[in-house]
Structure formats: C-alpha cells, structure tokens
C-alpha positions as semicolon CSV with decimal commas, in nm:
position;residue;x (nm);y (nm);z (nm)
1;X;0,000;0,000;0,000
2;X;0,266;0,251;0,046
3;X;0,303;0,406;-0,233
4;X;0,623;0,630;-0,214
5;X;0,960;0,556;-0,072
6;X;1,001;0,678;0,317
7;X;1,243;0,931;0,245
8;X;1,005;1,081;-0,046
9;X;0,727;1,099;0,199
10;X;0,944;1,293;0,449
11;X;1,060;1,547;0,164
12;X;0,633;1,594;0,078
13;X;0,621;1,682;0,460
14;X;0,740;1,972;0,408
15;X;0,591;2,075;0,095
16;X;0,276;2,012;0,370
17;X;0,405;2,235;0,568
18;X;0,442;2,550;0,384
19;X;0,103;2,426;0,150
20;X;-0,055;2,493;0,541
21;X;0,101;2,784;0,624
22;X;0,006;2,932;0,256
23;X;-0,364;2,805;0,308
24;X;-0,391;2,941;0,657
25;X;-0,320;3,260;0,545
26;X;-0,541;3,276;0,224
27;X;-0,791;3,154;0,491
28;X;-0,754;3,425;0,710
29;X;-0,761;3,696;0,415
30;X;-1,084;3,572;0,295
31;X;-1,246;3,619;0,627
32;X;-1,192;3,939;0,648
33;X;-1,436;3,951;0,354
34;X;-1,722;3,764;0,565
35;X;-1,724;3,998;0,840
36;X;-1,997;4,245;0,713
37;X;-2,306;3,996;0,748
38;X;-2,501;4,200;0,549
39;X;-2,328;4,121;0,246
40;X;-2,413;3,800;0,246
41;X;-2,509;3,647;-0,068
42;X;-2,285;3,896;-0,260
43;X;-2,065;3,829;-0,555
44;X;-1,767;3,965;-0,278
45;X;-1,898;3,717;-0,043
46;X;-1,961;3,462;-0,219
47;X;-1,622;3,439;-0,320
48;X;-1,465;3,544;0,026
49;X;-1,679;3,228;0,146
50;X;-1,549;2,989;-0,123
51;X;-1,162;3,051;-0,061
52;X;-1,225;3,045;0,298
53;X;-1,402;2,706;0,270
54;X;-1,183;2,572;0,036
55;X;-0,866;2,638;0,325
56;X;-1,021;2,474;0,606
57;X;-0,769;2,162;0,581
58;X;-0,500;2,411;0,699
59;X;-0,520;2,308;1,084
60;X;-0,613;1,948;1,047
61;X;-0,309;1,857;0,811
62;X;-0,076;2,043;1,035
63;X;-0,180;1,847;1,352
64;X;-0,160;1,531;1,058
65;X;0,218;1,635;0,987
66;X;0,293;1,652;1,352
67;X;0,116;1,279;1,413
68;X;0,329;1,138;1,163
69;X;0,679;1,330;1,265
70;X;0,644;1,262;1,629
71;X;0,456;0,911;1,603
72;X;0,798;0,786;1,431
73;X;0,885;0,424;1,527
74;X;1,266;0,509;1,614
75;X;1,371;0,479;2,014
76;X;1,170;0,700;2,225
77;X;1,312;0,964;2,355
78;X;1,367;1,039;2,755
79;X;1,039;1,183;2,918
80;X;1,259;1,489;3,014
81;X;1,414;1,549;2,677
82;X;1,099;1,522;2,476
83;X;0,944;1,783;2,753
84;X;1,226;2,009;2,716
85;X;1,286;2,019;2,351
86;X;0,919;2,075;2,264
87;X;0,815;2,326;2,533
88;X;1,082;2,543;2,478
89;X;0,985;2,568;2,153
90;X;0,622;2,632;2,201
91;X;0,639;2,810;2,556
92;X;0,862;3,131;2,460
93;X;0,678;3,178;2,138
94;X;0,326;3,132;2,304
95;X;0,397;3,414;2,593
96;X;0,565;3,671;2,370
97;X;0,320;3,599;2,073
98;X;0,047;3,674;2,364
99;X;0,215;3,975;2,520
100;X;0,258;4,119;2,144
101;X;-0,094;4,061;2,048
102;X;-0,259;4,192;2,329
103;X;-0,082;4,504;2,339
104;X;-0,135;4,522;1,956
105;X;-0,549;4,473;2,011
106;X;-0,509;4,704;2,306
107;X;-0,345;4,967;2,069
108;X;-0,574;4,887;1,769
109;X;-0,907;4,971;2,042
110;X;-0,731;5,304;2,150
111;X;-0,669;5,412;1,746
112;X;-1,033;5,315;1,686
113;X;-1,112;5,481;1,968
114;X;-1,292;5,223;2,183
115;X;-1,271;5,221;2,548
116;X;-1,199;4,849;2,683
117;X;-1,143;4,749;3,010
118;X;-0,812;4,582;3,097
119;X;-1,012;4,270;3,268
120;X;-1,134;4,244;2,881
121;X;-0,743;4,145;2,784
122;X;-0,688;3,917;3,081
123;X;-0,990;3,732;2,991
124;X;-0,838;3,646;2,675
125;X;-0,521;3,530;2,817
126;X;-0,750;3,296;3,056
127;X;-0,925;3,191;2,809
128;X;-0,658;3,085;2,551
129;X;-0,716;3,297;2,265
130;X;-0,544;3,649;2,306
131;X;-0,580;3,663;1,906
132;X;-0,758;3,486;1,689
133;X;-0,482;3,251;1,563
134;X;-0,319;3,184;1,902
135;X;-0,540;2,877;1,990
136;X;-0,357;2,666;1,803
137;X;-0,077;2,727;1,963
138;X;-0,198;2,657;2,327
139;X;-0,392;2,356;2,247
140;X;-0,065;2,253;2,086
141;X;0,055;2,275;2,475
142;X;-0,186;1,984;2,500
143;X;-0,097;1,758;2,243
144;X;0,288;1,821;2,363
145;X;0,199;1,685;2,743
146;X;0,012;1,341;2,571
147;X;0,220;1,287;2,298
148;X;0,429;1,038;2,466
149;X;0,184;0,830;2,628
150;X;-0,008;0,835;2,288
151;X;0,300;0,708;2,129
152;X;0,318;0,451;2,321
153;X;0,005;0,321;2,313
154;X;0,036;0,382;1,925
155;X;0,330;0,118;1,895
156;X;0,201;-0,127;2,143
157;X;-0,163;-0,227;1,948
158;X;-0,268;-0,328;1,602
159;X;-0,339;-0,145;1,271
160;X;-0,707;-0,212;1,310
161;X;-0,719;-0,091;1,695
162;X;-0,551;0,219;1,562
163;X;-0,764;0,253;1,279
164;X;-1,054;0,170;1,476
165;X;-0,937;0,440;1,761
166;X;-0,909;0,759;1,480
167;X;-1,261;0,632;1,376
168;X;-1,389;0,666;1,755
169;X;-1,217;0,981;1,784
170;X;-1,333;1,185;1,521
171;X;-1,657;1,077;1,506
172;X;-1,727;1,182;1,862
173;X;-1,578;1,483;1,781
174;X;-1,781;1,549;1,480
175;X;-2,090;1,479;1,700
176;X;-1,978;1,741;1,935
177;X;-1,914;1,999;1,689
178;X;-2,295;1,928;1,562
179;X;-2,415;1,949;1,919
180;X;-2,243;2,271;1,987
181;X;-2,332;2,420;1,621
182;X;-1,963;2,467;1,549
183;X;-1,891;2,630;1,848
184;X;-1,544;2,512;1,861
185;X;-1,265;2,625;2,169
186;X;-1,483;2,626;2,527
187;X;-1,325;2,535;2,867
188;X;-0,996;2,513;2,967
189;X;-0,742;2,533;2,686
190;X;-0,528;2,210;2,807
191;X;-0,783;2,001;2,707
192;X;-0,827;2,118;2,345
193;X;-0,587;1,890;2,225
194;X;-0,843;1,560;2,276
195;X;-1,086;1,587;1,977
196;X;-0,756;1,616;1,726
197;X;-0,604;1,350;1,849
198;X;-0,774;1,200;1,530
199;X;-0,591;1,370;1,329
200;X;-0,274;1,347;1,528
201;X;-0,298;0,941;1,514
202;X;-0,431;0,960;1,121
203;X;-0,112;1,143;1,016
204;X;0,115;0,840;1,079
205;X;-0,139;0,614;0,964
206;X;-0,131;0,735;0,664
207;X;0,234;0,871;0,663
208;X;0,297;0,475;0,659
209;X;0,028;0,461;0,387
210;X;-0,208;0,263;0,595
211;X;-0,482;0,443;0,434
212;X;-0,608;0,417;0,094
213;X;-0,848;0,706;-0,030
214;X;-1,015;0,644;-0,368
215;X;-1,126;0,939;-0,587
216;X;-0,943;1,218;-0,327
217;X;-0,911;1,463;-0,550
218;X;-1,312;1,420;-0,615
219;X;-1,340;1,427;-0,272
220;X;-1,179;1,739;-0,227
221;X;-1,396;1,897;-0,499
222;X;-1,681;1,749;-0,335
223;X;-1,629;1,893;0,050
224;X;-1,509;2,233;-0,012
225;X;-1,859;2,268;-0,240
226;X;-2,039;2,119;0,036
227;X;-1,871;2,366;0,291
228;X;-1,938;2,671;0,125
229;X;-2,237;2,572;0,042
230;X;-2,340;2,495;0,412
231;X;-2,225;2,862;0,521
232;X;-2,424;3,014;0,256
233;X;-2,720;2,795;0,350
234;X;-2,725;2,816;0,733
235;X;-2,653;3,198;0,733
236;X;-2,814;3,493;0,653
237;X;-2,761;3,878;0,651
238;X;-2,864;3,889;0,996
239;X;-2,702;3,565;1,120
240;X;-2,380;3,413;1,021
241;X;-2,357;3,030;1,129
242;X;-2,041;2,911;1,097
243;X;-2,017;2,519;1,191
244;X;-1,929;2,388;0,853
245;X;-1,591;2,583;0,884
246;X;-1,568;2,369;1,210
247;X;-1,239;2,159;1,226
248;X;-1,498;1,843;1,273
249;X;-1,813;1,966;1,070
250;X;-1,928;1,687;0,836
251;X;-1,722;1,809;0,549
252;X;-1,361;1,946;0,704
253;X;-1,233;1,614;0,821
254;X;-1,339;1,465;0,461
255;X;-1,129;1,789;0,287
256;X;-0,851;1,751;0,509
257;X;-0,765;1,384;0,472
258;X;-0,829;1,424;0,079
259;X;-0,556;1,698;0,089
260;X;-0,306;1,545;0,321
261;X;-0,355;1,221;0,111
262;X;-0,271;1,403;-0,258
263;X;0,041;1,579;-0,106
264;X;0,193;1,207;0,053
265;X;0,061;0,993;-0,259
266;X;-0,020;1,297;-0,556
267;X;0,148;1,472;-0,844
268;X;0,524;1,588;-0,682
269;X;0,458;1,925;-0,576
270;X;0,773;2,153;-0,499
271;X;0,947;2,114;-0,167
272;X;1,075;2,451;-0,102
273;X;1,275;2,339;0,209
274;X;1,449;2,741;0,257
275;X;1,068;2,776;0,338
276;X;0,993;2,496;0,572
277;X;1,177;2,650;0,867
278;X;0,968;3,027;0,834
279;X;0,609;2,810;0,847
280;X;0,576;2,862;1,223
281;X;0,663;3,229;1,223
282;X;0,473;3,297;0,965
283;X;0,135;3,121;1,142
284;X;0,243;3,415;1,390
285;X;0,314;3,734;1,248
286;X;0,087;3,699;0,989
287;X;-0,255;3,855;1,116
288;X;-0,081;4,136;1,244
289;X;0,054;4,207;0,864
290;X;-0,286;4,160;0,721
291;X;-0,419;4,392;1,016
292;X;-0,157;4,683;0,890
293;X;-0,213;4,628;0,506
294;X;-0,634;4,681;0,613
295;X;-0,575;4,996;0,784
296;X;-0,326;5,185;0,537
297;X;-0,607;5,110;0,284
298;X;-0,450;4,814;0,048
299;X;-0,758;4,596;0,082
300;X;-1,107;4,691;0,181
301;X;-1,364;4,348;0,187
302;X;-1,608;4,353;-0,043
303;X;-1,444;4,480;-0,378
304;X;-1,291;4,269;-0,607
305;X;-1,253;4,016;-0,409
306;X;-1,250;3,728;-0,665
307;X;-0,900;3,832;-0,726
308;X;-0,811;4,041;-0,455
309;X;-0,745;3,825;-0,164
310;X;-0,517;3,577;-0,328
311;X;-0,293;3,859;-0,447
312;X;-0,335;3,979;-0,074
313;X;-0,274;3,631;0,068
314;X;0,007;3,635;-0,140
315;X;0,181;3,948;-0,010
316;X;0,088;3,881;0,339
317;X;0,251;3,550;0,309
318;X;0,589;3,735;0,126
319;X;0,595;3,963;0,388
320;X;0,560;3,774;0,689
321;X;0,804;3,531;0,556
322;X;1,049;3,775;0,477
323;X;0,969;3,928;0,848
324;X;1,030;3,568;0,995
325;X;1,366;3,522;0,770
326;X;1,481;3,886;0,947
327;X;1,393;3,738;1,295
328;X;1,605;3,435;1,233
329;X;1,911;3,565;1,187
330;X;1,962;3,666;1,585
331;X;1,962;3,427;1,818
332;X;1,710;3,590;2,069
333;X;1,456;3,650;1,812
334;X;1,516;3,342;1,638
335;X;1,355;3,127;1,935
336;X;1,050;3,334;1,907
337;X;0,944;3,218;1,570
C-alpha cells in the first residue's frame, strides 16, 4: 500500500508544511471579507466564502504532519528530553506571541477609539485565545503533554485498533461539533488537544500509507462545495452560522484527509525546504501584517474580491516570511518564531 519511498514521503512533509502555512493565510484573508453579514449572498462574499471554505484543511493537516513526525517508530526519547525540547519551543513563542498581540489589540481599540477594560485582555489570556490565531498554539501545549503516552500506546496495538481508535475519535468529535453548532474552543485550553487526536494518530497512519483514499481529489472537490455551500445555506444577513468551517463539521475532516492524502501519494509538488523552517513564524506574524495592510487602505472586503485576496494572501505570506527570515538571523529573536 505505500506508495512512495520513506524518504520521499518525508521530503512531501514539508511541501505540507508550507502548503498549510500558505492556506492558513489565504484563509484568514478571505475572512476578512465575511465579516460584514449584510453582504451575504454577494458576488464579494460569495467568493470570500469559497476561498475560505476551500482552506479549512490548513489546521487538520498540520496536527496530521505533527502525528506522523512525532509518532515515528525510532527509540523514544527520555520523558525529560521530549518535555524540554518541545516546550521550549512552544512556551517562549506562546507568551511573547500573547504579550505582542494583546498590546497590539489594546493599541488597535485606542486608534479606533474604543474604550476596553483591561479585565477584557486578561480574559483572553484565561481563556486561551489572546488573538484569533493563538489557539492553536496553546492547544498545541496539549498535544505536547500526551504525545508520549499516545506514542506509546500507538506502537504497542494493532493497525485495526488504531484505525478503529481515529474512527472513535473523530466521530465523537464530529458529533460534538454538531451538538455545539460549530462552536469550537470552550473550557480550559489544556484540554483542546483531545478531539484532534484524530488527526494526530491519522497522520502516521497514513504517513505509513495505511490508508487508501479512492477518488481524493473528487473528494476534495466534493467537500469544499459542500462547505461553502453549508455557510451560505445556514446563514443569513442577519445571522452568520459558521459550523461547517468547524475543524470536525461533516465536510472538514473529509477535505482535510483528501488533501493530506494528494500531497503524501499525488502529483510531486515543490518542496521549497528554505521555506519549511519560516512556516511557524509565519502562522504568527501573519494577522498582524494583514491587520496593517487593512488599515493603510490596500484591501477593503467587499471589492474585487474574486482576485483580490489571493494577491493579498500572497503578499501577506511574502511579507511575513520575509519578516520571519529577518527574525532568524539573531539568536534571541530566532527562538520566538
């Protein structure tokens, strides 16, 4: 069943990677086209809704390339290495990325001229999501503190009980996410990590091409029409409904192992490896570039937008990359991103 040679598979990893980074961003440049609810149905909106829905594999198939990196089969590593190594790489970045966005949305309210309590930014902190973007990285805390144990218990069953455990997994978290109407994020942030540990699992499953997908690319086709369909049905000028962009709506998890499947078994797609390392920076600066490139007047939502906001994904990406490359090259601001 596998279908390309280990060290092929690790090389498409990171054309993954910056795929992700590239779709998270076009993701996040769409939205900005959805905000105004009463545009909806729109030619602008329309469109802003169809590249958004078309992105929404960008978080699943990054958790997927984690799953298969750190689900390896070579000796495990030391409780206290592994602990070390992958909190000080997520730690630092999460409480400066934090500090700088909350100053930035407390000096974006002051420009705009809205008066917001300081027990308004703490609240954020508390609840995990200082910015929009930063959830990922503290329900990545999560996933850090199991990963061992999951490992573990990876190696020590069968195929099927694996198989049959991502199948258990997901589908209770698909339930949820139709129970809660999408409403994705609530309680305490350590415990995000649970529902994508689906993903997480599926990565090396199919990594080790343990998974055969028939028609993916029709598959693809088929979810992201379904997903931007399902936002244009369930919402309205007055109401905007967002479950089908849900990481576990009934069409993301079919999207995002369709993609993840066509990068490890598809058409060779360039690896770009200079841009591997810059992925994770970018996933942070980039909001904050969007954010500047709205307010000096480069894009306003709702004009143009068929052909707009991949040019502006496009700069937003060459920017923050170019940011992150800048960062890199000192050794204190280098550990940030």
């Amino acid at each position: 069943m596998n279908t390309t040679m280990p060290s092929d598979r690790y090389e498409r990893l990171d054309t993954a990677r910056w795929l992700a980074a590239m779709a998270v961003v076009l993701l996040h440049c769409a939205s900005q086209g959805l905000a105004d609810e009463a545009a909806h149905g729109t030619f602008a909106w329309t469109m802003a809704n169809l590249y958004d829905a078309a992105m929404r594999w960008c978080v699943p198939v990054f958790v997927m390339i984690s799953g298969a990196l750190l689900l390896d089969p070579r000796p495990a590593e030391p409780l206290r290495l592994f602990y070390r190594k992958r909190m000080t790489r997520i730690v630092l970045p999460l409480a400066m990325w934090t500090l700088f966005y909350i100053v930035w949305r407390a000096a974006s309210a002051r420009i705009d001229g809205d008066q917001v309590p300081w027990t308004v930014w703490l609240g954020a902190i508390a609840a995990g999501k200082p910015y929009y973007h930063l959830w990922y990285l503290y329900m990545l805390v999560g996933l850090y503190l199991v990963t061992p144990f999951v490992r573990r218990a990876y190696w020590a069953v069968s195929e099927r009980v694996r198989l049959t455990a991502v199948t258990v997994v997901l589908g209770l978290a698909m339930i949820q996410a139709a129970w809660h109407d999408g409403a994705e994020h609530g309680g305490l942030f350590l415990t995000w990590f649970a529902p994508f540990l689906g993903y997480f699992v599926l990565g090396r499953l199919m990594f080790d091409g343990h998974v055969r997908l028939r028609h993916a690319a029709l598959l693809l086709a088929a979810s992201i029409l379904g997903t931007a369909v399902g936002i244009y049905a369930m919402s309205s000028p007055s109401s905007f409904q967002t479950y089908f962009y849900n990481n576990f709506s009934v069409t993301v998890p079919v999207m995002s192992v369709a993609v993840y499947y066509l990068i490890l078994h598809g058409p060779r797609l360039p690896r770009l490896a200079a841009l591997v390392p810059l992925t994770f920076g970018i996933y942070l600066i980039h909001p904050a570039i969007i954010d500047l490139l709205m307010r000096a007047g480069f894009y306003q939502p709702g004009s143009g937008d068929a052909w707009v906001i991949p040019v502006l994904a496009c700069v937003v990406f060459m920017l923050s990359a170019g940011i992150v490359w800048l960062m890199r090259q000192h050794r204190l601001t280098a550990r940030l991103v």
